[in-house]
C-alpha positions in Angstrom: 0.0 0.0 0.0 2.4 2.2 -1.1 1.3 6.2 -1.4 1.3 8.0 -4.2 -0.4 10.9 -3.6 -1.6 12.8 0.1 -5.0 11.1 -0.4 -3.3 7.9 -0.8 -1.2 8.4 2.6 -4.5 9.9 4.6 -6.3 6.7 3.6 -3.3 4.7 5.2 -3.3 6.7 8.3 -6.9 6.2 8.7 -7.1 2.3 8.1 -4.2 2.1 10.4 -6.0 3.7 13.5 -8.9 1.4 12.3 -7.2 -1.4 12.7 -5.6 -0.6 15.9 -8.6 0.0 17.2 -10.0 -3.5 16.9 -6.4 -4.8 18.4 -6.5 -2.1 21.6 -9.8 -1.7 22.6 -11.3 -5.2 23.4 -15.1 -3.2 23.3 -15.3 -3.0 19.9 -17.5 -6.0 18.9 -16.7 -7.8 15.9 -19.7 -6.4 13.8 -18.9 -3.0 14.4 -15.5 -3.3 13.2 -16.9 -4.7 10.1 -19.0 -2.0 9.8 -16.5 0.6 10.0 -14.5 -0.8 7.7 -17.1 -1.3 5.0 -18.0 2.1 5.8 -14.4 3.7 5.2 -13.9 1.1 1.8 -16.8 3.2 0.2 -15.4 6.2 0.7 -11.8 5.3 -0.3 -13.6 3.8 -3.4 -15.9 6.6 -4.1 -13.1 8.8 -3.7 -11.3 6.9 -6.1 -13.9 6.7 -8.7 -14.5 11.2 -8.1 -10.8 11.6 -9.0 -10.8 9.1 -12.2 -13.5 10.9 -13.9 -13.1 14.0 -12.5 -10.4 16.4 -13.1 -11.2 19.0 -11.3 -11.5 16.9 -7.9 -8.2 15.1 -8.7 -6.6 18.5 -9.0 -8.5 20.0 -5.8 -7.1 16.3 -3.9 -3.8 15.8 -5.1 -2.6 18.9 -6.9 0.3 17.9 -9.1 -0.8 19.4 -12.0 2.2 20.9 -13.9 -0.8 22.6 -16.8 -4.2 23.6 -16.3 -6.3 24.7 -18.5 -3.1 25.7 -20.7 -1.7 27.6 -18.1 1.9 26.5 -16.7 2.6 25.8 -12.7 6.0 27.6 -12.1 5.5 26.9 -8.7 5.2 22.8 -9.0 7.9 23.2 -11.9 10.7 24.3 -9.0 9.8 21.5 -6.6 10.1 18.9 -9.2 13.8 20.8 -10.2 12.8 21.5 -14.1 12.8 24.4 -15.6 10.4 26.1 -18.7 12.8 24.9 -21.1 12.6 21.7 -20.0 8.9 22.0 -20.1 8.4 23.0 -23.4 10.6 20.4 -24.9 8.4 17.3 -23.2 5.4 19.1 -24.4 6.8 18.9 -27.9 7.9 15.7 -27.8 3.9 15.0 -27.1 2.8 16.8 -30.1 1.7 20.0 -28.3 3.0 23.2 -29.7 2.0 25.4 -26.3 0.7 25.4 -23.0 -2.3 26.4 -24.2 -2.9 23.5 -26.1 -3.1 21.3 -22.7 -5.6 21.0 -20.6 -3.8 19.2 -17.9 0.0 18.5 -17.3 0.9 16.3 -14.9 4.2 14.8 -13.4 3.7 11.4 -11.9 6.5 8.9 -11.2 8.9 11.2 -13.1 6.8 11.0 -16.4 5.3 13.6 -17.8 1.3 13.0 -19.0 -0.2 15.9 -21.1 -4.1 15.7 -22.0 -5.2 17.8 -24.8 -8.1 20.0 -25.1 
């Protein structure tokens, strides 16, 4: 359960204290454990499913967008260690003459995705 993202590394804080919990606290009956956890699986999963099909609420959750809506991120550019030059050859390289031809940048994993208009 490696995190990727903050979200990613809440949802592993959270099932953590879940679990110790139920190995603490002998008053937690079996069936209530279960519940809880069903209860925090939606969630991780609906979150999940938001920030697939959503941009917007991937960018609001994780915010590593390097482009949106055509505009570039100097400030996300500097604590990745690139530069604009940099920038503008990777977008080439995609088949994107400018910025504004992107509606989302993103560095994950030290690749960079680009998602046209």
């Amino acid at each position: 359960m490696s995190p990727s993202s903050a979200s990613d590394q809440v949802q592993n804080y959270v099932l953590g204290g879940i679990i110790g919990g139920i190995i603490y606290n002998n008053s937690i009956q079996i069936l209530d454990y279960i519940g809880i956890l069903c209860i925090w699986c939606a969630l991780v999963l609906t979150l999940k499913w938001i920030k697939q099909y959503n941009v917007k609420a991937k960018q609001l959750i994780d915010d590593r967008a390097l482009i949106t809506n055509g505009q570039l991120r100097t400030d996300i550019l500097r604590v990745i260690g690139r530069d604009e030059k940099w920038m503008l050859r990777e977008t080439k390289k995609q088949r994107m003459n400018a910025y504004g031809d992107v509606f989302l940048g993103e560095y994950v994993d030290g690749k960079l995705s680009l998602t046209a208009y």
